[in-house]
C-alpha positions as CSV (number, residue, x, y, z in Angstrom):
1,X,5.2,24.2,-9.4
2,X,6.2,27.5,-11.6
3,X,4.2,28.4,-14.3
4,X,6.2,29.5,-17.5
5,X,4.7,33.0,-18.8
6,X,5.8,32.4,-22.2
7,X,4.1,29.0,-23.0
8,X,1.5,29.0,-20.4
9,X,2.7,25.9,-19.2
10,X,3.3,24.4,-15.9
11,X,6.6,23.2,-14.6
12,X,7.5,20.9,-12.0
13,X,10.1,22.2,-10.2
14,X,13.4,20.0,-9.5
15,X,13.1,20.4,-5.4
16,X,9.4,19.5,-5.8
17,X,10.6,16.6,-7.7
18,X,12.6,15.5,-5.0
19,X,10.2,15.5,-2.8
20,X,7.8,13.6,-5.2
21,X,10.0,11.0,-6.6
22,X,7.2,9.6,-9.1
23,X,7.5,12.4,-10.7
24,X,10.3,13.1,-13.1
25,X,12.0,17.0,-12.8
26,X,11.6,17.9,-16.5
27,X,7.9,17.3,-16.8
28,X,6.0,20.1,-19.1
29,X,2.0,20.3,-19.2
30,X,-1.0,22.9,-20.2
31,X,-3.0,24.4,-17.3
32,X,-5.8,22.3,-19.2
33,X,-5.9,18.5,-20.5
34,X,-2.8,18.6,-23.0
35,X,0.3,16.9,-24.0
36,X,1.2,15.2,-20.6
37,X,-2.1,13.6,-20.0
38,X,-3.0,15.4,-17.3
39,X,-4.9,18.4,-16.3
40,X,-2.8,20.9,-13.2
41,X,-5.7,19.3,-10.9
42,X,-4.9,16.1,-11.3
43,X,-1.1,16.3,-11.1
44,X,-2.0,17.8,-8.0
45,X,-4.5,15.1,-6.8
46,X,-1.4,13.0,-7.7
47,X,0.5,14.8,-5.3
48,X,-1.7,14.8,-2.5
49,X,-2.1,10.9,-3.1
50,X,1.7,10.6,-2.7
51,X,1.6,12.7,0.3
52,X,-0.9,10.5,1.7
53,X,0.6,7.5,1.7
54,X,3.9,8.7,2.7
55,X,1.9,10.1,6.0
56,X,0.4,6.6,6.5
57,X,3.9,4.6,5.9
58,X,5.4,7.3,8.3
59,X,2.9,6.4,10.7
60,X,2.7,2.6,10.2
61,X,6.8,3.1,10.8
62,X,6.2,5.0,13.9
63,X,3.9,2.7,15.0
64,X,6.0,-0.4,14.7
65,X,9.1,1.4,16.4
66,X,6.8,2.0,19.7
67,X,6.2,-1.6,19.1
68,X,9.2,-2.6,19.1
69,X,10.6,-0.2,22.1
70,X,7.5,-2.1,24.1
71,X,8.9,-5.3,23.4
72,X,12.5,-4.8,24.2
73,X,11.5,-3.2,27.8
74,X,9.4,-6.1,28.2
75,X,12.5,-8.3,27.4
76,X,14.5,-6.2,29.8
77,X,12.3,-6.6,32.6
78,X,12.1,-10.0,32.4
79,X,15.6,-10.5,32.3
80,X,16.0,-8.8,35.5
81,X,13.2,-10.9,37.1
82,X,15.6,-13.7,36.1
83,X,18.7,-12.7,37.6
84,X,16.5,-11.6,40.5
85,X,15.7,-15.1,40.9
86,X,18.9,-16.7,40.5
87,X,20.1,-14.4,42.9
88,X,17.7,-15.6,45.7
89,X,18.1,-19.4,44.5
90,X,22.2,-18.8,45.2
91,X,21.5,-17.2,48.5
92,X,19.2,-19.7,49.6
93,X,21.9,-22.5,48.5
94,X,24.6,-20.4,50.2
95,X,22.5,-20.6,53.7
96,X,21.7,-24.8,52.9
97,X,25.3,-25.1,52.5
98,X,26.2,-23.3,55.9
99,X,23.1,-25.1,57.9
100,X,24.1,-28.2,56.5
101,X,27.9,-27.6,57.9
102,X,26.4,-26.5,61.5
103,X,28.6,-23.2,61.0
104,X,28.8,-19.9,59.0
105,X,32.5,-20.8,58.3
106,X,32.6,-23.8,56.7
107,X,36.9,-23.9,56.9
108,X,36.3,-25.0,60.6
109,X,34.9,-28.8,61.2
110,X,33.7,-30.2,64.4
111,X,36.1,-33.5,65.2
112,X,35.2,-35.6,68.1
């Protein structure tokens, strides 16, 4: 925010407009309750509201994102307690198979 010697105005500068998109780029006002509505304190009040919340939804973002990393490791973990136990079921078939044919190779059969 620059203030214009001339008028004895404040400006809002186009960068810090950007960075507080409620307010527009061109706005004019008096250092004291004039024209605009609003007294330099209470633009400013405005902008720390709007840095405010943008903290919080930052957070609330960050937040969820942690959330969600939790969850997909969870996911991943218990995908690989799955396999782990289709692995052991397959094993344990494979040996049932081979006990069940009296051998370990199951090409070669006992004929009497």
């Amino acid at each position: 925010m620059r203030r214009d010697t001339n008028s004895g105005m404040f400006k809002i500068e186009a960068i810090e407009a950007l960075r507080f998109p409620g307010l527009s780029s061109g706005i004019w006002m008096t250092g004291k309750k004039g024209r605009v509505g609003h007294s330099y304190n209470s633009i400013l009040v405005l902008f720390n509201r709007d840095i405010g919340r943008r903290r919080r939804q930052q957070q609330q973002q960050q937040q969820q994102q942690q959330q969600q990393q939790q969850q997909q490791q969870q996911q991943q973990q218990q995908q690989q307690q799955q396999q782990q136990q289709q692995q052991q079921q397959q094993q344990q078939q494979q040996l049932q198979l081979r006990a069940r044919e009296g051998t370990g190779h199951p090409s070669f059969s006992i004929v009497l």
